[in-house]
Kinemage of the C-alpha trace (Angstrom):
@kinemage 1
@onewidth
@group {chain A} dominant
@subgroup {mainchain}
@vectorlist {calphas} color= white
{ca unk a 1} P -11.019 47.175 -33.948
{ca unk a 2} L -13.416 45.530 -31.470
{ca unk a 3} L -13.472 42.169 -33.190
{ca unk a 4} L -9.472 42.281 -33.060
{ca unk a 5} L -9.217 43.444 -29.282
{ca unk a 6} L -12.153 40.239 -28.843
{ca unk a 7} L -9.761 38.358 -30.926
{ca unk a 8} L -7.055 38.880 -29.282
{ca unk a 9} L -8.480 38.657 -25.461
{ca unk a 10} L -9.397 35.280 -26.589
{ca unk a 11} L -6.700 34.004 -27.410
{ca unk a 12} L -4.957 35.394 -24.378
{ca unk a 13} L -7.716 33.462 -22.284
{ca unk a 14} L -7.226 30.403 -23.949
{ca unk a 15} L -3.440 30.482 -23.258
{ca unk a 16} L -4.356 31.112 -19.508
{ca unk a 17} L -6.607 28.324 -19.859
{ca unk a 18} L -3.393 25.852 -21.283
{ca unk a 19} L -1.657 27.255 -18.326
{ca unk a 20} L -4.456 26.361 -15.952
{ca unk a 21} L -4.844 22.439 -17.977
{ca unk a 22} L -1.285 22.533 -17.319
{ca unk a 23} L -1.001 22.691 -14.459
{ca unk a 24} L -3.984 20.292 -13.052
{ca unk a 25} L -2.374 17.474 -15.335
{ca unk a 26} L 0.953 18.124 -13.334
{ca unk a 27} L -1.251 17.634 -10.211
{ca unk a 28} L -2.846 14.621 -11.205
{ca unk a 29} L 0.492 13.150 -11.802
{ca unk a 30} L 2.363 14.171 -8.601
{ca unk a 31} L -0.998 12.778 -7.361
{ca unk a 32} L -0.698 9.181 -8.423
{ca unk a 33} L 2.970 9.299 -8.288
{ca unk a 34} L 3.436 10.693 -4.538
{ca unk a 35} L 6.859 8.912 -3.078
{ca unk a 36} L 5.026 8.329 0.148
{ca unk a 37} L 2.457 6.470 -2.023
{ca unk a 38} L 5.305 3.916 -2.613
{ca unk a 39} L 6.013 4.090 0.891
{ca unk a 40} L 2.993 2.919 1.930
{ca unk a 41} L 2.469 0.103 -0.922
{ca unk a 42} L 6.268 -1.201 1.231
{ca unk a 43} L 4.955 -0.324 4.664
{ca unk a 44} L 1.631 -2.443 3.933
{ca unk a 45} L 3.513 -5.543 2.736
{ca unk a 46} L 5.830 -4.993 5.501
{ca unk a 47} L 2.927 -4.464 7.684
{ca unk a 48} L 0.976 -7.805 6.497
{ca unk a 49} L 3.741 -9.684 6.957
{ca unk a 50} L 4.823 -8.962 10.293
{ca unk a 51} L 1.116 -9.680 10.859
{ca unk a 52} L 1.228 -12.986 8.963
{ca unk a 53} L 4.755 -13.744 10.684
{ca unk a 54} L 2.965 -12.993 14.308
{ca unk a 55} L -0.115 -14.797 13.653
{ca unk a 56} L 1.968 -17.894 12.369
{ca unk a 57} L 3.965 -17.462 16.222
{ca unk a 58} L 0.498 -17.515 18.143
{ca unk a 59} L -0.552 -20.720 15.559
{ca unk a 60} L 2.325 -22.541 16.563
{ca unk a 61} L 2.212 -21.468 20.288
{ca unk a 62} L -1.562 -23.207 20.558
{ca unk a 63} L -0.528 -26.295 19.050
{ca unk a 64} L 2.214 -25.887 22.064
{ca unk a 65} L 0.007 -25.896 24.703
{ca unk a 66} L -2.444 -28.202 23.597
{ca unk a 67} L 0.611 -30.361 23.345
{ca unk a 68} L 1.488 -29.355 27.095
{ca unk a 69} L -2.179 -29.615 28.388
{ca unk a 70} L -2.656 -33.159 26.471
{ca unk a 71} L 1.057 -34.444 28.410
{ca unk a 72} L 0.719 -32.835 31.378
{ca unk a 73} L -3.573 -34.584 31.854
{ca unk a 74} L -1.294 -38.060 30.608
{ca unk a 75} L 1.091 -37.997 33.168
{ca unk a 76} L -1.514 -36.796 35.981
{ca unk a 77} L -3.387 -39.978 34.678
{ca unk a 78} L -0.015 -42.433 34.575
{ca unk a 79} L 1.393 -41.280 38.125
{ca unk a 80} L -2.072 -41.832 39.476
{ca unk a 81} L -1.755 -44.988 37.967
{ca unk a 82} L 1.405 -45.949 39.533
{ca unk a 83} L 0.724 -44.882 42.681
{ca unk a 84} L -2.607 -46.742 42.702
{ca unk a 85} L -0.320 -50.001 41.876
{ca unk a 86} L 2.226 -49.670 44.038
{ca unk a 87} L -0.396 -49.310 46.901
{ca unk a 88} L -1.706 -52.496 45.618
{ca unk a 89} L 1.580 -54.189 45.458
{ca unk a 90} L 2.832 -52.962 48.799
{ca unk a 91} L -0.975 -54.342 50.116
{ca unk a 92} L 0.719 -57.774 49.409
{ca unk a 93} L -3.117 -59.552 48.823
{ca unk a 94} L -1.969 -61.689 45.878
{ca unk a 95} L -0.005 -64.060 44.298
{ca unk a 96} L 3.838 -64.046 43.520
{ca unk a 97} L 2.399 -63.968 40.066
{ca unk a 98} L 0.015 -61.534 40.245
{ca unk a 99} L 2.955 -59.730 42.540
{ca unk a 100} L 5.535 -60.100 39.590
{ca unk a 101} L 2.727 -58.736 36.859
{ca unk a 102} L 2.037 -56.030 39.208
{ca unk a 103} L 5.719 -55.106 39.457
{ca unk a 104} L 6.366 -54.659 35.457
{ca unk a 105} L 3.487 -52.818 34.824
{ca unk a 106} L 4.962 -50.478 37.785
{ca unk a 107} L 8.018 -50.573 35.638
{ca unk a 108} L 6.415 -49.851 32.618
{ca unk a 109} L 4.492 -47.237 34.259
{ca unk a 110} L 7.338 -45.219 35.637
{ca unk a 111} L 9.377 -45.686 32.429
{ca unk a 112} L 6.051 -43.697 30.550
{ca unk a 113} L 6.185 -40.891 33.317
{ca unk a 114} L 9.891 -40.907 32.550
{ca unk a 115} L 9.558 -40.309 29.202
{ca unk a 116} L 6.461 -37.982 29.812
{ca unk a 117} L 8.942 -35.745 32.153
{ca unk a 118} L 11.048 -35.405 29.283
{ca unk a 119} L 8.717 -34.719 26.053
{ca unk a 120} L 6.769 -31.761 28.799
{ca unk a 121} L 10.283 -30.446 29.861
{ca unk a 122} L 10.878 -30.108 26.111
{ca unk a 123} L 7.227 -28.904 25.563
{ca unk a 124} L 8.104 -26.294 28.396
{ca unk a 125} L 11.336 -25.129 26.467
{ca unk a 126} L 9.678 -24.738 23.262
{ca unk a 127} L 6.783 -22.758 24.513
{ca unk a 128} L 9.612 -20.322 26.263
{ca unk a 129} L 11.366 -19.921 23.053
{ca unk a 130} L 7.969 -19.317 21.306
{ca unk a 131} L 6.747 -16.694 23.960
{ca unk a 132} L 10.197 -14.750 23.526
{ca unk a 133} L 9.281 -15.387 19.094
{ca unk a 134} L 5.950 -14.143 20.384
{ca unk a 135} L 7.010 -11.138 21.938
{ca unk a 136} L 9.116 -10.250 19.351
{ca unk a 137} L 6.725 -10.835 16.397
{ca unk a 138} L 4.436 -8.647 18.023
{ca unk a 139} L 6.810 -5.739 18.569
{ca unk a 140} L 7.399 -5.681 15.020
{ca unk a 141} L 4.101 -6.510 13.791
{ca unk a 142} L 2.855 -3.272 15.928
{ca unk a 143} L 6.044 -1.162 14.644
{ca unk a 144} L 4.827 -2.007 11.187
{ca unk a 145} L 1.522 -1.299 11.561
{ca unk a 146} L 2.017 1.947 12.999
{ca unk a 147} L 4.555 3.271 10.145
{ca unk a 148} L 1.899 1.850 7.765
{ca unk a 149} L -0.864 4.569 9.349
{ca unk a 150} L 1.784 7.479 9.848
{ca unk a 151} L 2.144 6.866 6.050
{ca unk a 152} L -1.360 6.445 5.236
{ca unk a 153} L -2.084 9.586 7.244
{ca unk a 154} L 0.707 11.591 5.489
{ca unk a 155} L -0.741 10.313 2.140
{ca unk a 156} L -4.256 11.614 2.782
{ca unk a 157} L -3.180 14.907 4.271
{ca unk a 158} L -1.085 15.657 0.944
{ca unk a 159} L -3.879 14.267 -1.901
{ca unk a 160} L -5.781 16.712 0.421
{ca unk a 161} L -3.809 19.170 -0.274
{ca unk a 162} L -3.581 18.233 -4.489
{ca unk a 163} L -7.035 17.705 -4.334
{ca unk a 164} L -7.900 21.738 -3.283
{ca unk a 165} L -5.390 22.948 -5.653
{ca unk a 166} L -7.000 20.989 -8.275
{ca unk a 167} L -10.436 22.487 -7.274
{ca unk a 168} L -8.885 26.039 -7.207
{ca unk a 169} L -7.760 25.252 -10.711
{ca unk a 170} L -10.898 23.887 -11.945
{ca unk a 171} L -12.935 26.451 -10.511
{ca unk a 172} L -10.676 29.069 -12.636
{ca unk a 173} L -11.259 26.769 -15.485
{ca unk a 174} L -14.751 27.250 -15.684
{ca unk a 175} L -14.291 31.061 -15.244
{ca unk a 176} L -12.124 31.189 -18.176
{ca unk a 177} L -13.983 28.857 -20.725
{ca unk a 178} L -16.873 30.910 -21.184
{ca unk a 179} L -14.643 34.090 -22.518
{ca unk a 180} L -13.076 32.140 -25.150
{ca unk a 181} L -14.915 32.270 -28.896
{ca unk a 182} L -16.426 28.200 -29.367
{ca unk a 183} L -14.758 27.654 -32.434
{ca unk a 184} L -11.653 28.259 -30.596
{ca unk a 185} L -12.382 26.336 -27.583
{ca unk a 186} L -14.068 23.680 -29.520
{ca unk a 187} L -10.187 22.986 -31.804
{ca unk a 188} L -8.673 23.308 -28.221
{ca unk a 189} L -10.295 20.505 -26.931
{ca unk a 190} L -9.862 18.451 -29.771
{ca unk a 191} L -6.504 18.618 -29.672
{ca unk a 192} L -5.939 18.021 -26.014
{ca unk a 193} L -8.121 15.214 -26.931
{ca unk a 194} L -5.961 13.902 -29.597
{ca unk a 195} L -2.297 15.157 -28.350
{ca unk a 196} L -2.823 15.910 -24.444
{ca unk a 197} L -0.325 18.422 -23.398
{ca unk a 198} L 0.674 21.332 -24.622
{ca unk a 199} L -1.392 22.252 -27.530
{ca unk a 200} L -1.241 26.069 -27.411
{ca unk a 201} L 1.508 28.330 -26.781
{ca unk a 202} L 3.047 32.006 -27.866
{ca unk a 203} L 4.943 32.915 -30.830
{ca unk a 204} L 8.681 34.909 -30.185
{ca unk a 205} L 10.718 35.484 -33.246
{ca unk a 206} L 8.520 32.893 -35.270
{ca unk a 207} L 9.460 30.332 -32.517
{ca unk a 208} L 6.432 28.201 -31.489
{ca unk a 209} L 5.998 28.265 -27.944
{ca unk a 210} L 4.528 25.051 -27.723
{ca unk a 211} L 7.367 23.054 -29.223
{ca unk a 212} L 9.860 25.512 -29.676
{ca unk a 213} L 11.065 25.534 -33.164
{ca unk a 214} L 10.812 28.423 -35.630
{ca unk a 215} L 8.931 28.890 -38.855
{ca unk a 216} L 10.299 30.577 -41.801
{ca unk a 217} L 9.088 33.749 -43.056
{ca unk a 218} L 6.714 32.341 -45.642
{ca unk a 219} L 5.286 29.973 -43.339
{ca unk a 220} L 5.062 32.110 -40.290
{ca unk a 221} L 2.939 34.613 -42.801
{ca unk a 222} L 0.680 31.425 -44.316
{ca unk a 223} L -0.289 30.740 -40.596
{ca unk a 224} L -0.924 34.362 -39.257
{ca unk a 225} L -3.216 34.604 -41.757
{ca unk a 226} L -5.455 31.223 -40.915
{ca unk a 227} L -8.648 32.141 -38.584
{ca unk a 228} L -7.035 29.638 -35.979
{ca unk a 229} L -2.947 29.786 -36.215
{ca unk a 230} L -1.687 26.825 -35.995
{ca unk a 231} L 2.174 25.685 -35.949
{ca unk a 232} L 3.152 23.455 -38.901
{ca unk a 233} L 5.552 21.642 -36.584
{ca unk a 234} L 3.190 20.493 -34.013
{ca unk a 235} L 0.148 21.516 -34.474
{ca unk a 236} L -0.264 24.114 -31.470
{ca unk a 237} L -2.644 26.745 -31.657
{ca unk a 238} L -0.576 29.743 -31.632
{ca unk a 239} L -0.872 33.236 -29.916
{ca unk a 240} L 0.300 35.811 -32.310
């Protein structure tokens, strides 16, 4: 009678412990398959590129003003130039020919700061359009960004969560092994090795509680009377 009751108690364990496998595999797969985990993956690729579209604003606004700073020192430089040569020509100390020289170059001169006037005032444009790109790359770049860590945030606080029900579960795992005869253990292992899953469940009305279909008489009677009952449909140890 003792051996039976022993028996029986461990198989009982071991069907808490398929309950208790059964439930950590569920949490490792809500785990790695969390819909805020997608979430993120999209908020960080939104995230980078927002960055990569911002940085690519700021690239283009430095060439910009290098463009402005290089025009604007050239046409310091050209109307210095012209007004040094008009002070010459208006001086009057040379030739007509020298005079007539003087006076195209002054041409020439002006014409550059003419052209000069227009390339900044387009410089000046495009660096106005840029700042407004600028301002608007960074808004979205730091909207990104910041859904990207309320995500990451909300992803860490819920595998927080999965990760102390897992421990709660393992913990009773290792209280539960121990009660259960080796032998038995030992084929319950190997076949969560070799199946994963459900490899153990209850019998009602010859009806394997594993994979849920029945056993005639004869073969319901050939397993009941195996040391380890297993079904003949799938294998499962079974809980008589």
């Amino acid at each position: 009678m003792g051996a039976l009751m022993e028996r029986l108690t461990s198989f009982s364990d071991l069907l808490e412990l398929q309950q208790v496998d059964s439930l950590i595999d569920k949490l490792r797969v809500d785990r790695r398959t969390l819909p805020e985990l997608a979430e993120l993956r999209e908020a960080a690729v939104e995230a980078a590129a927002t960055t990569a579209a911002h940085s690519d604003v700021n690239d283009r606004l430095r060439v910009v003003e290098r463009s402005t700073a290089r025009v604007e020192d050239e046409l310091t430089m050209t109307e210095q130039r012209v007004r040094e040569q008009e002070r010459r020509l208006f001086a009057g100390a040379m030739s007509a020919r020298e005079a007539d020289h003087l006076r195209l170059e002054v041409a020439n001169l002006r014409n550059r700061v003419s052209t000069m006037e227009d390339e900044l005032l387009e410089l000046l444009e495009e660096r106005e359009r840029l700042d407004a790109e600028e301002e608007a790359a960074r808004a979205a770049a730091t909207e990104a960004s910041g859904v990207e860590r309320r995500l990451a945030a909300r992803v860490a606080e819920l595998e927080a969560a999965i990760d102390a029900s897992l421990a709660r579960y393992r913990e009773r795992q290792a209280e539960i092994a121990p009660d259960i005869d080796p032998v038995l253990l030992r084929k319950y292992v190997q076949l969560r090795k070799r199946r994963g899953g459900v490899v153990v469940g209850e019998v009602d009305g010859r009806v394997c509680g594993a994979c849920h279909l029945q056993m005639s008489v004869a073969e319901y009677e050939e397993v009941a009377s195996d040391t380890i009952p297993q079904c003949i449909h799938c294998a499962a140890i079974l809980c008589l």
